[in-house]
Predicted model as a PDB file, atoms N, CA, C, CB and O in Angstrom, pLDDT in the B-factor column:
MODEL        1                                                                  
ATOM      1  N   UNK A   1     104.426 120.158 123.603  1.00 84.00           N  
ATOM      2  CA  UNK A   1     104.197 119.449 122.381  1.00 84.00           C  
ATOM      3  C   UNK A   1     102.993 118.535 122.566  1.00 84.00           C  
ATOM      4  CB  UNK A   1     105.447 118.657 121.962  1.00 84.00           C  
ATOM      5  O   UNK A   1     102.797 117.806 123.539  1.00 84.00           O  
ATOM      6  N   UNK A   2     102.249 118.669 121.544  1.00 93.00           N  
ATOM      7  CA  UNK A   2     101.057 117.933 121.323  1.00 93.00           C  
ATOM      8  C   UNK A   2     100.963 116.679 120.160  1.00 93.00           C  
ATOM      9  CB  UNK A   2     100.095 118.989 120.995  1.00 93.00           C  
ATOM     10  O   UNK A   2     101.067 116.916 118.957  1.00 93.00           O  
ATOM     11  N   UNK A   3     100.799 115.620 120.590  1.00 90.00           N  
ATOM     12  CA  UNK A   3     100.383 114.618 119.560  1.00 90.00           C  
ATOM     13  C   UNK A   3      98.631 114.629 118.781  1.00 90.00           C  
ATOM     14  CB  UNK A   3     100.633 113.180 120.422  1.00 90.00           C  
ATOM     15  O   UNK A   3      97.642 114.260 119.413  1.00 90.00           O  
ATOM     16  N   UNK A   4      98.593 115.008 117.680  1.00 93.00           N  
ATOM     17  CA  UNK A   4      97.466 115.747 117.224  1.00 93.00           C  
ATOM     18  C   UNK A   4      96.814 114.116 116.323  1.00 93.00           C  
ATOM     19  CB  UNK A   4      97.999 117.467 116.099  1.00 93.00           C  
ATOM     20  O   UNK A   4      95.616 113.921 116.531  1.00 93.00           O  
ATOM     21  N   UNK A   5      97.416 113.206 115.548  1.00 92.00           N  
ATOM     22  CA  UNK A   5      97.395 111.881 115.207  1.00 92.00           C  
ATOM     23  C   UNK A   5      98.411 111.348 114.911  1.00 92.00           C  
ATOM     24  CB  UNK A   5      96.710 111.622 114.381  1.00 92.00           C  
ATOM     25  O   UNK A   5      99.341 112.060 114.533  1.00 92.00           O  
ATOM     26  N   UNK A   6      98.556 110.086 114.976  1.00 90.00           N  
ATOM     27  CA  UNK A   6      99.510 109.055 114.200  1.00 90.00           C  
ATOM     28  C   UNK A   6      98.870 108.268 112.901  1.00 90.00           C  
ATOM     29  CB  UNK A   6      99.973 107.884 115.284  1.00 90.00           C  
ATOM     30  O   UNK A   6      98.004 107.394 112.873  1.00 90.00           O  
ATOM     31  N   UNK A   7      99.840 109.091 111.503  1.00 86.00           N  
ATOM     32  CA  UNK A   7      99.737 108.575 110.255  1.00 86.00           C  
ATOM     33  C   UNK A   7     100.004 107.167 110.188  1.00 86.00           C  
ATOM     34  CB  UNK A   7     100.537 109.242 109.419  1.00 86.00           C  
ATOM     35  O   UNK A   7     101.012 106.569 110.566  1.00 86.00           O  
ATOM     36  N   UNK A   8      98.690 106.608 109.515  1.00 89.00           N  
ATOM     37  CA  UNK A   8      99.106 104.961 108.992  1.00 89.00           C  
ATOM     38  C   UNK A   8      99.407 105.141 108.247  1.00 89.00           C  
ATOM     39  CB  UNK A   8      98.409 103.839 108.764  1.00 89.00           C  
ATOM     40  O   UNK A   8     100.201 104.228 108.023  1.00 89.00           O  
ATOM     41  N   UNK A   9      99.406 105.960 107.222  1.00 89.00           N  
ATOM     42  CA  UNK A   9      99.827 105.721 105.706  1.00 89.00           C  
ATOM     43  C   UNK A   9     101.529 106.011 105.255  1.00 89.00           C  
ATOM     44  CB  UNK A   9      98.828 106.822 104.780  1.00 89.00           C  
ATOM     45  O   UNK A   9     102.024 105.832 104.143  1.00 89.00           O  
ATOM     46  N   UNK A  10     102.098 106.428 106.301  1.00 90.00           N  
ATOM     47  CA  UNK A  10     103.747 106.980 106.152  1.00 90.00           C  
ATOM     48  C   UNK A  10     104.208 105.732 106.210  1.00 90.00           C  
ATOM     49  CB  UNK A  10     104.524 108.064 107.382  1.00 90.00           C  
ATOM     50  O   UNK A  10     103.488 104.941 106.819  1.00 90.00           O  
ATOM     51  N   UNK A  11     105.569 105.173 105.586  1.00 93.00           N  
ATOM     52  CA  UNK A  11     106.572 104.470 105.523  1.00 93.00           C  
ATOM     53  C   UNK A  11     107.699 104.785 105.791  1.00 93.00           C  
ATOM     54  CB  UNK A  11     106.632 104.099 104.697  1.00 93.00           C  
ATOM     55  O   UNK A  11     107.819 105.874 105.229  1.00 93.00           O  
ATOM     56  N   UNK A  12     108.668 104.550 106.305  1.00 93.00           N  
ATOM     57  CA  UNK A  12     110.068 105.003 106.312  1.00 93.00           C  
ATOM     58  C   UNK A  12     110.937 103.837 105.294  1.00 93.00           C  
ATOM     59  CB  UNK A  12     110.658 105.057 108.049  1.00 93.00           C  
ATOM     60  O   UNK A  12     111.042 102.611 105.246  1.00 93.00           O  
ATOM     61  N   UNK A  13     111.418 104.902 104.613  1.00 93.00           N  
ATOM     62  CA  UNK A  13     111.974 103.731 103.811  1.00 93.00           C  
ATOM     63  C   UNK A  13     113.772 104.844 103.981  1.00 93.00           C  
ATOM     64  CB  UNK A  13     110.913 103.360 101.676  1.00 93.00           C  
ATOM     65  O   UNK A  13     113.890 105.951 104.506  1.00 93.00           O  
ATOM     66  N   UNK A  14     115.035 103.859 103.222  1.00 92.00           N  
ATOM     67  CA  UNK A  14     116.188 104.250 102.850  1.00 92.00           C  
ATOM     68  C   UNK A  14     116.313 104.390 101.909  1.00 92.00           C  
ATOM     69  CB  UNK A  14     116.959 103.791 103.082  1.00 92.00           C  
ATOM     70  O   UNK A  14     115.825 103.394 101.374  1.00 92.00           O  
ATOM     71  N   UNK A  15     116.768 105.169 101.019  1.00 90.00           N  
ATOM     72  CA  UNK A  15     117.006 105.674  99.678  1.00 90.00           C  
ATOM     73  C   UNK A  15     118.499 106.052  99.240  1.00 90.00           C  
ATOM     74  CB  UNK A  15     116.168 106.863  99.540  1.00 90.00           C  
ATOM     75  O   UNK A  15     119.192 106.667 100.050  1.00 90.00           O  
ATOM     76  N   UNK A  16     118.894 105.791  98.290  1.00 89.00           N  
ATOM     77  CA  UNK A  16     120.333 106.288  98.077  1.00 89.00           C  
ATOM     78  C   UNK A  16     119.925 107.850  97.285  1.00 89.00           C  
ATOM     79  CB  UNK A  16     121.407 105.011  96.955  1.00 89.00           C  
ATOM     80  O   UNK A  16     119.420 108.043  96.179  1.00 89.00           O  
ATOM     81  N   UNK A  17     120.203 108.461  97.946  1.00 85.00           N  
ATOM     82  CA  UNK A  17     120.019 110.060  97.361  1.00 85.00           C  
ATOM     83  C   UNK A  17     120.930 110.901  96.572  1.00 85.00           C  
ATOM     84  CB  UNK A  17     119.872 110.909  98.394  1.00 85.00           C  
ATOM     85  O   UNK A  17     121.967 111.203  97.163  1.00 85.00           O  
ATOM     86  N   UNK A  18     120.847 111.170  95.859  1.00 86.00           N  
ATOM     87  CA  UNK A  18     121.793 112.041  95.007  1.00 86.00           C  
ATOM     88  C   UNK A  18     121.500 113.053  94.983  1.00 86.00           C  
ATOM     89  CB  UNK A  18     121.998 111.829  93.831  1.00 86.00           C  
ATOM     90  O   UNK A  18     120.336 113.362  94.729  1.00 86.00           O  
ATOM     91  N   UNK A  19     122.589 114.085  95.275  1.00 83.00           N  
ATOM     92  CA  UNK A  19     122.469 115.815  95.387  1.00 83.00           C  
ATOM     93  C   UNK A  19     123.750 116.510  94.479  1.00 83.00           C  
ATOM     94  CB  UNK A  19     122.669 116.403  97.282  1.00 83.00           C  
ATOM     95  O   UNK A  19     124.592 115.765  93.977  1.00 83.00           O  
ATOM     96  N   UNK A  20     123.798 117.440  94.373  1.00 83.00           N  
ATOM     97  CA  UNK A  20     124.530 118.330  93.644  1.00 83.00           C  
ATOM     98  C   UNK A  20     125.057 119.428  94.590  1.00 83.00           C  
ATOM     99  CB  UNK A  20     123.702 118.869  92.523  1.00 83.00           C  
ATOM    100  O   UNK A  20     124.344 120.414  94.777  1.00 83.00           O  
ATOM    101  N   UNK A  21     126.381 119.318  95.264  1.00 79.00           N  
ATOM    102  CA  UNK A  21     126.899 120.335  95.751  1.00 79.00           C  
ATOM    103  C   UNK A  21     128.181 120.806  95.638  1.00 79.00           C  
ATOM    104  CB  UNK A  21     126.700 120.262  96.706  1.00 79.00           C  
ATOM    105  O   UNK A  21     129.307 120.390  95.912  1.00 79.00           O  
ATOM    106  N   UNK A  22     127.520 122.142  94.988  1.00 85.00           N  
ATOM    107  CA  UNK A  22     128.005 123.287  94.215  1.00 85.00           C  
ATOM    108  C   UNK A  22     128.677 122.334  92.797  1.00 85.00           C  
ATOM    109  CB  UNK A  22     129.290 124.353  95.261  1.00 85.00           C  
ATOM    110  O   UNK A  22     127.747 121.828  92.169  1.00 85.00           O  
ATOM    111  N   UNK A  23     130.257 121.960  92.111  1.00 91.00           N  
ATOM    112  CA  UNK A  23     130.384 121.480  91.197  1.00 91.00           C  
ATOM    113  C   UNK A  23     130.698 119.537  91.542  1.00 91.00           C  
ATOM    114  CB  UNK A  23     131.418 122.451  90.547  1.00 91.00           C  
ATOM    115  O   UNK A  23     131.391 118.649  91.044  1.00 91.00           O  
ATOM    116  N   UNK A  24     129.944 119.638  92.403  1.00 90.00           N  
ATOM    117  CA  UNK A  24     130.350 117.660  92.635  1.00 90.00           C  
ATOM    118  C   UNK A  24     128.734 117.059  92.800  1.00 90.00           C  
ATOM    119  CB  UNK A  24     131.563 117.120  94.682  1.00 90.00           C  
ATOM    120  O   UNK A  24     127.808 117.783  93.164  1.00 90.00           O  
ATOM    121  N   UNK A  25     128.592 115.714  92.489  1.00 91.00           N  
ATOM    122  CA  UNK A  25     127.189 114.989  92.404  1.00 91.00           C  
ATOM    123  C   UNK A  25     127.870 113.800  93.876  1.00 91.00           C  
ATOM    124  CB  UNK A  25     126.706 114.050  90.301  1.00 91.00           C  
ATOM    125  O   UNK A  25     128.771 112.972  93.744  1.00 91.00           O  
ATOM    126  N   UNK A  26     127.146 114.079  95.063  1.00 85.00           N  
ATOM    127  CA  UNK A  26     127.749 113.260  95.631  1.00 85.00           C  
ATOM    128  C   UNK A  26     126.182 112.264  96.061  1.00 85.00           C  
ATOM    129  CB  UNK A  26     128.815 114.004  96.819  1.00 85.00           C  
ATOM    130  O   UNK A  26     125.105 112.659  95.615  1.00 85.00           O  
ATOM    131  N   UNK A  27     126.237 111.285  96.743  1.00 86.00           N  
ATOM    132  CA  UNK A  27     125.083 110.054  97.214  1.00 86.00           C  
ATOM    133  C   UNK A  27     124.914 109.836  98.387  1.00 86.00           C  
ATOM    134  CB  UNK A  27     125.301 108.731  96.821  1.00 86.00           C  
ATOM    135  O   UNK A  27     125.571 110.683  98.992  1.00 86.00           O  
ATOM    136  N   UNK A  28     124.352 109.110  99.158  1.00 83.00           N  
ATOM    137  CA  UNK A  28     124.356 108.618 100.334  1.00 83.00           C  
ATOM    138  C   UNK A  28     123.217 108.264 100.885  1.00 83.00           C  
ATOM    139  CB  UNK A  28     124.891 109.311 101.031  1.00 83.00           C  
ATOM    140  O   UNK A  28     122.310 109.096 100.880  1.00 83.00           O  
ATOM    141  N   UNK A  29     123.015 107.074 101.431  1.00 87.00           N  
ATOM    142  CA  UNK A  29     122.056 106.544 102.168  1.00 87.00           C  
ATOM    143  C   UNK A  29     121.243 107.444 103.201  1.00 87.00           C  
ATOM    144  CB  UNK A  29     122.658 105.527 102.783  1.00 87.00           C  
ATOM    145  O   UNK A  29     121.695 107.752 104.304  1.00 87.00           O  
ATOM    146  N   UNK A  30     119.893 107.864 102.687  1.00 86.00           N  
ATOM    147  CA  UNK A  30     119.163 108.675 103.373  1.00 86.00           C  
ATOM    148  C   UNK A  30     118.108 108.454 104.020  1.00 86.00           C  
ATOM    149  CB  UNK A  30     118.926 109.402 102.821  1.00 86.00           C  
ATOM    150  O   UNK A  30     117.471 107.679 103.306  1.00 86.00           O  
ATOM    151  N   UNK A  31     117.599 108.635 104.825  1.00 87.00           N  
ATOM    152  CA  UNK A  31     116.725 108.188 105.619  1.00 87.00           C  
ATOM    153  C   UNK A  31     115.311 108.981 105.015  1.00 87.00           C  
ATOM    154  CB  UNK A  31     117.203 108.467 107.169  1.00 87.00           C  
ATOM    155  O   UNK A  31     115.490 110.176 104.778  1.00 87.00           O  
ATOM    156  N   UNK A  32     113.750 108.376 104.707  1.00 89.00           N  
ATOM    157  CA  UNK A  32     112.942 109.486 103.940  1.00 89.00           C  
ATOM    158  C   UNK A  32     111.730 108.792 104.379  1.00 89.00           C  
ATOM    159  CB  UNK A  32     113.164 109.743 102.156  1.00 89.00           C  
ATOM    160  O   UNK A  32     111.744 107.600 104.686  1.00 89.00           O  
ATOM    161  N   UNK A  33     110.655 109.544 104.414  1.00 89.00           N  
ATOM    162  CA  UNK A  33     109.052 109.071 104.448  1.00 89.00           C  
ATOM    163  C   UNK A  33     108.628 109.280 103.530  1.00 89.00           C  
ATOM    164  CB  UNK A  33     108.121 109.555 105.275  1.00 89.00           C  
ATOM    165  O   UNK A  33     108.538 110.371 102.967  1.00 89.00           O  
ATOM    166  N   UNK A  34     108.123 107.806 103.043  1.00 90.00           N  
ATOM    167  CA  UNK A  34     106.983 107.879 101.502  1.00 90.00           C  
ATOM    168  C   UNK A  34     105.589 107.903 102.076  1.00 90.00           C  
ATOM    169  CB  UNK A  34     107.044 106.276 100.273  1.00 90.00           C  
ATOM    170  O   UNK A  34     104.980 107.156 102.842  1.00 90.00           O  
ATOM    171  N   UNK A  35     105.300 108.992 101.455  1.00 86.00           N  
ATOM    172  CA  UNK A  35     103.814 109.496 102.107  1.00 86.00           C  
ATOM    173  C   UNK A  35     103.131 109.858 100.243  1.00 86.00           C  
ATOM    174  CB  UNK A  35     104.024 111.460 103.598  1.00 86.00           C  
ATOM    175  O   UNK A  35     103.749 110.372  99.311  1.00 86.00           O  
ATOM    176  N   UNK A  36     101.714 109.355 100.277  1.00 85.00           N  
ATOM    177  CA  UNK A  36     101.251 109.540  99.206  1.00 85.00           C  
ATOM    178  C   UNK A  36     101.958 109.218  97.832  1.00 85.00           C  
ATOM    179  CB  UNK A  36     100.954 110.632  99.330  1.00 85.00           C  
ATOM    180  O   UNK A  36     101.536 109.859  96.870  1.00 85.00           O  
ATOM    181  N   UNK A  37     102.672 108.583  97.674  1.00 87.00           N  
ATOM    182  CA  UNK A  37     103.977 107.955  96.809  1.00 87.00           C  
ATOM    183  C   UNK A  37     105.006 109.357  96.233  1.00 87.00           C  
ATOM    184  CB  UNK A  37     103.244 106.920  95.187  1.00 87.00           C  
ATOM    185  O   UNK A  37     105.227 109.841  95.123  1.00 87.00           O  
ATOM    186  N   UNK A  38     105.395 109.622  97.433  1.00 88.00           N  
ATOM    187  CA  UNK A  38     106.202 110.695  97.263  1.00 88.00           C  
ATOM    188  C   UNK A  38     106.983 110.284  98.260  1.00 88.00           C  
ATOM    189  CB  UNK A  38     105.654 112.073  97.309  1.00 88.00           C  
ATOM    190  O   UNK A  38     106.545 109.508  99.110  1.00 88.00           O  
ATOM    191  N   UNK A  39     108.771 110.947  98.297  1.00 89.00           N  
ATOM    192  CA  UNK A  39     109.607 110.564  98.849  1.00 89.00           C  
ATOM    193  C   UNK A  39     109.488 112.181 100.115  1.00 89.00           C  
ATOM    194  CB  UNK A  39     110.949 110.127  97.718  1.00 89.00           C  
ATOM    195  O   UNK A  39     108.968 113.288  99.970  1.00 89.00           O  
ATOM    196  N   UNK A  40     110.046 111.712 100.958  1.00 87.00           N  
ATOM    197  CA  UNK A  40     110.210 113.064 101.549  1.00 87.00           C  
ATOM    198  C   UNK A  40     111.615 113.012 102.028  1.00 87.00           C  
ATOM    199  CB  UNK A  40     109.149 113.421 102.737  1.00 87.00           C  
ATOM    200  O   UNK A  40     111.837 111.803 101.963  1.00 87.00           O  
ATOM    201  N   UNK A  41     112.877 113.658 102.540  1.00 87.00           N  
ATOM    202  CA  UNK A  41     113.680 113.425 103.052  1.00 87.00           C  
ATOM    203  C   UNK A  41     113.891 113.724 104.606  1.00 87.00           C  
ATOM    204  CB  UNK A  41     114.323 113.796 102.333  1.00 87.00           C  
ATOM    205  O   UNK A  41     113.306 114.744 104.970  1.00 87.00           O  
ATOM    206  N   UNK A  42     114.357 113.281 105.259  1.00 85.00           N  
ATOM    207  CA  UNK A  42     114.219 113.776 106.684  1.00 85.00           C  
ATOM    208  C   UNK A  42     115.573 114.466 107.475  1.00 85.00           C  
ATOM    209  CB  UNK A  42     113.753 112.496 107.513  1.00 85.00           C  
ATOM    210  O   UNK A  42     115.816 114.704 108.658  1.00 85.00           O  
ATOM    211  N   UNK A  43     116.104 114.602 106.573  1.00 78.00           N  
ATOM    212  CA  UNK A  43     117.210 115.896 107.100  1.00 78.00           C  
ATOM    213  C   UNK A  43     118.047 116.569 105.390  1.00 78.00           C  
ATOM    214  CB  UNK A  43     118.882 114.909 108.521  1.00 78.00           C  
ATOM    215  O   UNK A  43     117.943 115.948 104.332  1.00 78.00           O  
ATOM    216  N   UNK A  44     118.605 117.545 105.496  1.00 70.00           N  
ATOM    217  CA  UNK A  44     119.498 118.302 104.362  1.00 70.00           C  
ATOM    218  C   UNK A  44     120.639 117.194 104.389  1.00 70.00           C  
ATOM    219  CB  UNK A  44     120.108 120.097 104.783  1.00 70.00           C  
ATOM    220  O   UNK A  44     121.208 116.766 105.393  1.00 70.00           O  
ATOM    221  N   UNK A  45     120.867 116.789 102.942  1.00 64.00           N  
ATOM    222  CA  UNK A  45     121.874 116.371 102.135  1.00 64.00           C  
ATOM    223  C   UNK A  45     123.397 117.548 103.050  1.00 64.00           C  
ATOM    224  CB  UNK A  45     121.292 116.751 100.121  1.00 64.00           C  
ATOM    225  O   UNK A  45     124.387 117.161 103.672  1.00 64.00           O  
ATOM    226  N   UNK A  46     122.966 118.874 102.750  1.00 62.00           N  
ATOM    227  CA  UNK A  46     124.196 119.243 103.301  1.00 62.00           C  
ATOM    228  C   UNK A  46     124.363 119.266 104.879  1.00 62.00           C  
ATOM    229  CB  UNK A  46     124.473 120.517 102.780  1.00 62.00           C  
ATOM    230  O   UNK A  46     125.455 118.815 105.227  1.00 62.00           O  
ATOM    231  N   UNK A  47     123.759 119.572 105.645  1.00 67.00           N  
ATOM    232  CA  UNK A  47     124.376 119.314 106.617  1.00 67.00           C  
ATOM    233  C   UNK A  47     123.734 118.540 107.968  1.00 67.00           C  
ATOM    234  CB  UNK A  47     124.838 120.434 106.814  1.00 67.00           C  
ATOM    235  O   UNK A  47     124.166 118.319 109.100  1.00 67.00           O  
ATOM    236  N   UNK A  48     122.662 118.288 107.363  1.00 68.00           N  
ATOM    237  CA  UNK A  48     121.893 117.090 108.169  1.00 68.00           C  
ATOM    238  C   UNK A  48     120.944 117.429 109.249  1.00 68.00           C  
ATOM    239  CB  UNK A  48     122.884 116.188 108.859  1.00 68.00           C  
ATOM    240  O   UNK A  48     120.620 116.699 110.186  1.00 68.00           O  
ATOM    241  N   UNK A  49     120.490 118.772 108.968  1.00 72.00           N  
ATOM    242  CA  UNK A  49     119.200 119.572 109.506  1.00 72.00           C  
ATOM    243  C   UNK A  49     117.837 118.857 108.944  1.00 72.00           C  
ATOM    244  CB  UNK A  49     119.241 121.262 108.943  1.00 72.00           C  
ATOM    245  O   UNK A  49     117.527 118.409 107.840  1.00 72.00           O  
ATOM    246  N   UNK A  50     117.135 118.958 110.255  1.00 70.00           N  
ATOM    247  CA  UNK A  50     116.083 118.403 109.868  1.00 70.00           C  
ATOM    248  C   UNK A  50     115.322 118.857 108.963  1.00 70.00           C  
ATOM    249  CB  UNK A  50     115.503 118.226 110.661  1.00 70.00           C  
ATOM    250  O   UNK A  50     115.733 119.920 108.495  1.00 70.00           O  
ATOM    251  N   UNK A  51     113.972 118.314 108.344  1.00 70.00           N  
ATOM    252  CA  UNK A  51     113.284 118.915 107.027  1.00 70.00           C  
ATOM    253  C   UNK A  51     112.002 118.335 107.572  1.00 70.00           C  
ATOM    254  CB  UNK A  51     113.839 118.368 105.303  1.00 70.00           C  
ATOM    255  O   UNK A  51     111.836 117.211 108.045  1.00 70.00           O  
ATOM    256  N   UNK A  52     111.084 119.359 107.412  1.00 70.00           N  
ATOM    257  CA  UNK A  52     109.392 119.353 108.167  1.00 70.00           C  
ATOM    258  C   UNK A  52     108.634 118.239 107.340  1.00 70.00           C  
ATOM    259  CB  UNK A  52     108.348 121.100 107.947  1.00 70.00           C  
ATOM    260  O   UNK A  52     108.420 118.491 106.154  1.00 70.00           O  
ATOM    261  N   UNK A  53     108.266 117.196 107.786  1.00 69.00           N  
ATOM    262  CA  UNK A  53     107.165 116.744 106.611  1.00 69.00           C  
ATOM    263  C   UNK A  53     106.345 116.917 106.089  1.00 69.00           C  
ATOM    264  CB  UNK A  53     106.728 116.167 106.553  1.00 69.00           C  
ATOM    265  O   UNK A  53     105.320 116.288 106.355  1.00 69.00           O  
ATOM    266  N   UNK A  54     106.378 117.878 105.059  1.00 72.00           N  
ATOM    267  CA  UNK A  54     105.809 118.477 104.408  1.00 72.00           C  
ATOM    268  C   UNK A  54     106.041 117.995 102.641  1.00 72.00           C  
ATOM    269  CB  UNK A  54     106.161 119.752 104.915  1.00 72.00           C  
ATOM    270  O   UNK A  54     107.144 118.023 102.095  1.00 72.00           O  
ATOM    271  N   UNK A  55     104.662 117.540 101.902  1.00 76.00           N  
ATOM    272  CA  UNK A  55     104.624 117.802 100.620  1.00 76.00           C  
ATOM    273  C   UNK A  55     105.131 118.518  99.581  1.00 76.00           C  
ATOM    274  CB  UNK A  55     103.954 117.966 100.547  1.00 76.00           C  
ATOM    275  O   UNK A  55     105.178 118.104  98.422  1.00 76.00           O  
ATOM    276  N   UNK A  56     105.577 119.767 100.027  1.00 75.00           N  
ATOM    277  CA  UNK A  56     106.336 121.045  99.443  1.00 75.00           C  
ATOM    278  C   UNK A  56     107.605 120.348  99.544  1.00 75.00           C  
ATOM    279  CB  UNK A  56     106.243 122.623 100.310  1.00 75.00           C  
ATOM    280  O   UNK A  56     108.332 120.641  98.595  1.00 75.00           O  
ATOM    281  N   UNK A  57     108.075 119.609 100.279  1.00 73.00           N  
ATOM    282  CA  UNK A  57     109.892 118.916 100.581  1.00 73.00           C  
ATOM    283  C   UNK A  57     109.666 117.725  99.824  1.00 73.00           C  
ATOM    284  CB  UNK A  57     110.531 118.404 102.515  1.00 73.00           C  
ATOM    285  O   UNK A  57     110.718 117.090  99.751  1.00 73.00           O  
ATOM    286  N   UNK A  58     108.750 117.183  99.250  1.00 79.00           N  
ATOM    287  CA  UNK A  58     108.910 116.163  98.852  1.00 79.00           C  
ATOM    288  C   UNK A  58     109.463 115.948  97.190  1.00 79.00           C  
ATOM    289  CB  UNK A  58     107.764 115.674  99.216  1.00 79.00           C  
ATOM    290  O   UNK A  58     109.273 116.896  96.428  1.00 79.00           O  
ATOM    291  N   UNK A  59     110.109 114.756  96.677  1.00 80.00           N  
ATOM    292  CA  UNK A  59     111.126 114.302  95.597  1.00 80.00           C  
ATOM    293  C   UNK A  59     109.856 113.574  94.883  1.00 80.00           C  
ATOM    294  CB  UNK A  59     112.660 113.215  96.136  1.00 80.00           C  
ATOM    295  O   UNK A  59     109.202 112.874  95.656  1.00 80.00           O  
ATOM    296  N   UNK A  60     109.562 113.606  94.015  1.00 74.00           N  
ATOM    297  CA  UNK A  60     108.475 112.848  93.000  1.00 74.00           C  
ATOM    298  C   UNK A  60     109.444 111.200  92.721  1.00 74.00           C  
ATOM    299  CB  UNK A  60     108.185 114.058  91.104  1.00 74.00           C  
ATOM    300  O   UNK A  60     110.566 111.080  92.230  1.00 74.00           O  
ATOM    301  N   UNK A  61     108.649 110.271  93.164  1.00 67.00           N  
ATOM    302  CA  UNK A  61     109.529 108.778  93.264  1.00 67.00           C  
ATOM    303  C   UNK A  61     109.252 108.333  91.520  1.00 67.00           C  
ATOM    304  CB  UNK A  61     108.636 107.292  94.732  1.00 67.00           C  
ATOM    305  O   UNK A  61     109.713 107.284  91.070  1.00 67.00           O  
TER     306      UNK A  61                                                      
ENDMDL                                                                          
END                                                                             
């Protein structure tokens, strides 16, 4: 593994997240990077796999 740069512009912030799984709306304190004022999340609502930081993953804040 290679360190290629370290972003100044990322934040880690907590978010209360709301998801939809299958017929229930459930919440929970999520851990996410606001990058470009976009939320990103950093693991699946369902089972807590990580999620690439990537723009394409990101929640419009």
């Amino acid at each position: 593994m290679k360190i290629l740069k370290e972003l100044d512009d990322v934040k880690l912030v907590i978010v209360d997240l709301e998801v939809k799984l299958r017929d229930k709306i459930r919440s929970a304190p999520t851990l996410c990077a606001k990058y470009k004022g976009k939320i990103i999340p950093l693991n699946t609502a369902h089972d807590g796999r990580p999620i690439l930081i990537k723009e394409e993953n990101s929640i419009e804040n």
